[in-house]
N, C-alpha and C positions, 0 to 999 in steps of 0.2 A: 761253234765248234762241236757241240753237243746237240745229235739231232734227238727229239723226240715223240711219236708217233701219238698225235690224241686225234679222238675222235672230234664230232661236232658238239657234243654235250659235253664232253672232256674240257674244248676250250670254250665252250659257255663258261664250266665251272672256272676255269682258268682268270675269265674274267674277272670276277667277285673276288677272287685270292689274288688278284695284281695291287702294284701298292698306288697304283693310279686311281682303284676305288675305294676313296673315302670313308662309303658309309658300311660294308659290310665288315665284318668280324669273323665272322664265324657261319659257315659252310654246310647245309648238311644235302649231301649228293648218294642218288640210289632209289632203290625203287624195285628192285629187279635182280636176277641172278646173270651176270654174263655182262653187265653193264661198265664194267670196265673201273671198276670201284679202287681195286687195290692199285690198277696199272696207276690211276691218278695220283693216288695217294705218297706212291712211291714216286715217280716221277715228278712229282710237286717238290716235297719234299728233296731231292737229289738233285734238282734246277736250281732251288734256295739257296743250298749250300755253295755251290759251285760257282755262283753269282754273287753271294755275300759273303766277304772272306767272317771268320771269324763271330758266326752267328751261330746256334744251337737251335737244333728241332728236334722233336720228340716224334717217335709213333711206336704206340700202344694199342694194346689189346687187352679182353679180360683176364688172360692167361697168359705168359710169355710163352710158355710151350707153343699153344696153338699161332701164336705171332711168327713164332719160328718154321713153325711149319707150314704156312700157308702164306700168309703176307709178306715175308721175308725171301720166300721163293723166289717170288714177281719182284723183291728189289735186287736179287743178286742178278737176276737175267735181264733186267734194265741195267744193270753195270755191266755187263758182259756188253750188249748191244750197243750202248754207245762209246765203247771203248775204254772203259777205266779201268784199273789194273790193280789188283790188291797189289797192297806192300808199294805200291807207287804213285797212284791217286789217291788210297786211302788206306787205312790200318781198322784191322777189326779185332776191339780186346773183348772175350767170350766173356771174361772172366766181370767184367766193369759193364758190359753190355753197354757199348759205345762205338761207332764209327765216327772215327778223324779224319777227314780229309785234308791235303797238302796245303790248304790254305786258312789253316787255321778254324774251320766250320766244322760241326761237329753233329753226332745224332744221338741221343740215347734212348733206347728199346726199353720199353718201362711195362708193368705187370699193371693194369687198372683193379684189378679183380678185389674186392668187398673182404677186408679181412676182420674178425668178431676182435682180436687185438690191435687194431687200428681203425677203427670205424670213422675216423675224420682225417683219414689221410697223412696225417704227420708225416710219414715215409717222402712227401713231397713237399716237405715242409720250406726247405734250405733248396731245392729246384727252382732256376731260373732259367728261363726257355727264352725264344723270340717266337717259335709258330710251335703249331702240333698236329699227328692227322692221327685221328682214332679209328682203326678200322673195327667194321662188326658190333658199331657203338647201341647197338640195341642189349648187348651183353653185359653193359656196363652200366653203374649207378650215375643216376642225374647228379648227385653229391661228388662223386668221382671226378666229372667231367668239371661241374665249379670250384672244384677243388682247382683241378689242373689248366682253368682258364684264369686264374687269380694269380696263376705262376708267369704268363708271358710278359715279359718286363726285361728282357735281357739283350743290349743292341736291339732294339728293334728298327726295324728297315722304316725310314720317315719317320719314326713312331707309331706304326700303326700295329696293332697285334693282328696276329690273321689265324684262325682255326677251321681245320677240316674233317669233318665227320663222315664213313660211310656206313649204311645199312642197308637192309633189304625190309621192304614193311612190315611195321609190327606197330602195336598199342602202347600208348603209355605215355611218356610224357615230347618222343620225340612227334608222337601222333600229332598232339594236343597242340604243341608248340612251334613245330616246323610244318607239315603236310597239311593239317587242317587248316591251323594261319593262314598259310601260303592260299590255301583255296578259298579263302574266303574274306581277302585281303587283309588281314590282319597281322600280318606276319611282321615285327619289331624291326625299325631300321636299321639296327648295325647284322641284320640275321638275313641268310637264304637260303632258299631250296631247290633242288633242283633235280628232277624224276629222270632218272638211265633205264631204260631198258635194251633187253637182248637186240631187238630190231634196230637201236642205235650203233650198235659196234660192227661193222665194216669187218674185222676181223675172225669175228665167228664164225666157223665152218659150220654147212648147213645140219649135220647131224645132231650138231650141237643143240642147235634151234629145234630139232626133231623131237630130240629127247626129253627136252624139256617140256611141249606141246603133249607127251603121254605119258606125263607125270597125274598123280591122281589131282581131281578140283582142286581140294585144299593146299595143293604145293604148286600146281599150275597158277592158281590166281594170284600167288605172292609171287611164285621165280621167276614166272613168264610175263604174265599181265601186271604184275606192280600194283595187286590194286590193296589198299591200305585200306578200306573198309570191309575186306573180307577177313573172316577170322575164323575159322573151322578147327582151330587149336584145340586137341583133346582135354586141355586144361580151361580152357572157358565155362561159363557160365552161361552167359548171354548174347544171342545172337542179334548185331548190329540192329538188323531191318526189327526184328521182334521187339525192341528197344525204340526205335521209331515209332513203332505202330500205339506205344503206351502213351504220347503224348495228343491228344483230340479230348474234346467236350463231352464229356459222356462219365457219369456215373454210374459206378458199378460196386457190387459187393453187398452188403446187408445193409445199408442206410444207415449203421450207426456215425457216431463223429468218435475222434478220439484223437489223443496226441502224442507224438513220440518224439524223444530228443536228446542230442547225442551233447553230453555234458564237456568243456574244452577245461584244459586242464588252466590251471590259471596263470593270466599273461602269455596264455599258446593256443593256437589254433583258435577256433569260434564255435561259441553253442548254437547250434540248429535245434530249429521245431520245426515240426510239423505238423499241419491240423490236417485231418482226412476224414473224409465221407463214405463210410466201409472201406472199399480198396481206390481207393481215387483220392490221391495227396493232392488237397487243394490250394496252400500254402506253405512256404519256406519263409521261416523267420532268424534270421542270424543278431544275435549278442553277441558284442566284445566287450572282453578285459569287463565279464560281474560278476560279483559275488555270490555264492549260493543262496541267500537272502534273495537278491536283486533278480536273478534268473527264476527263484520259484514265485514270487509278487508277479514277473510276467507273464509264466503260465497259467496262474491262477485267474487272472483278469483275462487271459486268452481263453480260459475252460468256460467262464460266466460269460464271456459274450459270446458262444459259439453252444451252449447249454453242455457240455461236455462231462460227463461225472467225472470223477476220480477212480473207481476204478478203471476208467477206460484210459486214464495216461501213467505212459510207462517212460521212466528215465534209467538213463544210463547207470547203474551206480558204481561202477569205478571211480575210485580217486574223489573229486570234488562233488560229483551225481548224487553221490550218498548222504550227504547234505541236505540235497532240494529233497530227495528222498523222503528226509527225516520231517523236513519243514509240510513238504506237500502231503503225507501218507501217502502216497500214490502208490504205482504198482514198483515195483523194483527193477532192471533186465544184468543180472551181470553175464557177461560175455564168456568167461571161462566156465559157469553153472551146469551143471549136468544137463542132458539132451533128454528131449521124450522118449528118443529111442536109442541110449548109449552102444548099441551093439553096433548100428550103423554112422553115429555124429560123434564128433570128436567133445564139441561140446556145447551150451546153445546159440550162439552165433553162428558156428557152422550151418548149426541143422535151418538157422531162421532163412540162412543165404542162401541156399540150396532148396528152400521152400518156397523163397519168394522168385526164383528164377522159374523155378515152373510154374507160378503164376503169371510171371512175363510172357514165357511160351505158350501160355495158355490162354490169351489175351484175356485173363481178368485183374488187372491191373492197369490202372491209369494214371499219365499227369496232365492235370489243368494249371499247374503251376510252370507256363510253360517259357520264361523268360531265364530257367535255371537250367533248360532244356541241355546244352552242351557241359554243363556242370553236372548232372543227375550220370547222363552217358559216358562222359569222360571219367566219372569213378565206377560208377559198377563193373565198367568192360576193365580195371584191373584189378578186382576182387578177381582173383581164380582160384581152381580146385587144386588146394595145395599137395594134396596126397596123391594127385592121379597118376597111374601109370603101378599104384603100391598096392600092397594087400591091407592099410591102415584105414582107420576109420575116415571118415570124409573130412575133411579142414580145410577153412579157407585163408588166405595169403594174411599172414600177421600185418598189421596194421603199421606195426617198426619196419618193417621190409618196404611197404609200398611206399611208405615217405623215403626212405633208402633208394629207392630204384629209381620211382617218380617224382620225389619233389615234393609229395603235396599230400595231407592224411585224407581219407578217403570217409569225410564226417556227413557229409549230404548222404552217400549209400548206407554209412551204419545205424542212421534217421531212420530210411528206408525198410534198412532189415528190419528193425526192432518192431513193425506193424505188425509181423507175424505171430510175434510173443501172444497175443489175443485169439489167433485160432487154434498155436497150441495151448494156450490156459481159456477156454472160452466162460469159467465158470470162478475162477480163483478168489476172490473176496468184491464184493460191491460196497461202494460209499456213495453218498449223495455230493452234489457240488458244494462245494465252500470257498 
């Protein structure tokens, strides 16, 4: 009764979201500007309902505002197009942010966006869904999205839950989890992906496709070409390829050794070490779930079989750090501590991350530790330059945020940064090994 207009990548995507297959879950479609992202999404969504009496779907955005104004567009004129009739196939309360359709199936337009009074989503607490489609899900928290996948449980069709994501390429955890996966076969069985570009959509007028071709590099290579490893974003740090070129056999820097390591708070996250050869991290060592005690016995046995003094190892001292601190003497690094140069770093973390990226760009930096290779990459490219675009001192992306956004605390790259602690102190106190 109801016709609707997809492309050949539309009904690929279609595939994976039918309740005929089994093993997918969850959808993530895009790639590209013009790819027909939202028409899916709404369209999915408005086949569900109208096929399912009495089932509920969700689509959200980081903003309802911006949902209303762009995503919501493309679903009023897919109701227009295939004939349905406010007030007759469906009822729309502004007010509840809900569409009812005649047969009991239902939508509700939900806000995803990160709030500092609800940081674990409660507000979705008592939501019970059967599917959901997120559009612009790069705007949204990875905690967000599992929050709102832990909710589909309501009528579902067979039992099966079914979720659809769309984006345009970006960093971070959908990189890591969907596009990279996906290219390198690793991608989880109930998950897929599935790259739309402008050249798939039949519908676009050729100007379209013009405009976007004399967009500048950095907005041509994500709107146009989809390509998910380019990143020209004014807030980065580190460019992809220059991130590649760190990992080869080759030492570099002043020949001393030293160790740095990022302290996990206890029963969270993992302590990392790492031993380095001037600028060349030769080793990743991960401890879980030990005591300040138990982590400084290991670096110390790490500093004597590698001849490493003490002053040349710095730990983290936040929180539990200040322990091994106390037991090792070693050097100290707190992360909020004043910058060598306060006029321009916010404080020394900033300044170390900011310094060690133009060592990256500068290819003097190296890893031969090169089995953590997609782990080293996949955190530093979401360190960014939290102030840019401000007249504020330099700072980079609080540590609470990027578990918030990404999923995952970013402990291999604060390893990393902390080498530099040593070129800015090159002279600070010397001890012999013990």
């Amino acid at each position: 009764m109801y016709q609707f207009e997809y492309t050949q990548r539309q009904q690929e995507a279609l595939s994976y979201l039918s309740i005929n297959n089994t093993d997918c879950e969850l959808l993530l479609f895009g790639g590209a500007a013009g790819g027909g992202k939202s028409y899916l999404g709404c369209a999915w969504q408005i086949s569900r309902r109208l096929k399912y009496a009495n089932t509920r779907g969700l689509i959200g955005r980081c903003e309802l505002k911006k949902l209303k104004q762009t995503t919501m567009k493309t679903f009023w004129k897919i109701c227009v197009d295939i004939g349905l009739v406010k007030d007759v196939h469906y009822t729309y309360n502004q007010q509840e942010q809900t569409i009812k359709f005649f047969n009991g199936s239902e939508i509700v337009l939900m806000d995803l966006r990160d709030m500092p009074s609800d940081v674990e989503f409660t507000r979705l607490g008592s939501l019970e869904i059967t599917d959901y489609f997120v559009d612009e899900v790069a705007e949204v928290s990875k905690r967000a999205i599992e929050i709102l996948d832990s909710r589909v449980r309501y009528n579902l069709i067979d039992g099966r839950p079914k979720g659809l994501m769309t984006c345009n390429p970006t960093k971070g955890w959908l990189y890591n989890e969907f596009f990279d996966a996906h290219r390198s076969g690793n991608l989880r069985f109930d998950r897929a992906f599935i790259r739309s570009l402008p050249d798939d959509n039949p519908h676009l007028p050729q100007s379209y496709l013009d405009k976007l071709s004399r967009l500048s590099e950095r907005d041509r290579k994500r709107l146009k070409d989809g390509d998910w490893d380019f990143d020209d974003s004014n807030d980065r740090l580190y460019h992809y390829d220059d991130l590649l070129r760190c990992f080869r056999d080759e030492i570099v820097g002043n020949k001393t050794k030293y160790i740095t390591a990022d302290i996990a708070a206890l029963g969270n996250d993992k302590t990392i070490i790492g031993l380095w050869d001037g600028m060349t991290l030769l080793e990743i060592h991960k401890l879980e779930h030990k005591y300040p005690n138990e982590v400084a016995d290991y670096i110390r046995q790490l500093s004597i079989q590698h001849n490493v003094r003490l002053s040349n190892i710095v730990v983290d001292a936040d929180g539990l750090g200040i322990g091994v601190v106390g037991i090792l003497k070693c050097q100290a690094f707190n992360n909020g501590g004043r910058s060598t140069e306060p006029e321009i770093y916010l404080n020394l973390k900033s300044e170390c991350y900011f310094k060690i990226a133009d060592d990256i760009a500068n290819n003097s930096m190296t890893f031969i530790c090169k089995s953590y290779k997609s782990d080293i990459i996949k955190e530093l490219e979401v360190v960014r330059n939290y102030t840019a675009n401000t007249e504020k001192r330099r700072q980079v992306t609080p540590k609470d945020e990027i578990k918030r956004m990404h999923g995952f605390s970013p402990d291999i790259a604060d390893m990393i940064m902390m080498r530099k602690y040593f070129d800015l102190y090159p002279n600070y106190r010397r001890y012999g090994i013990r």
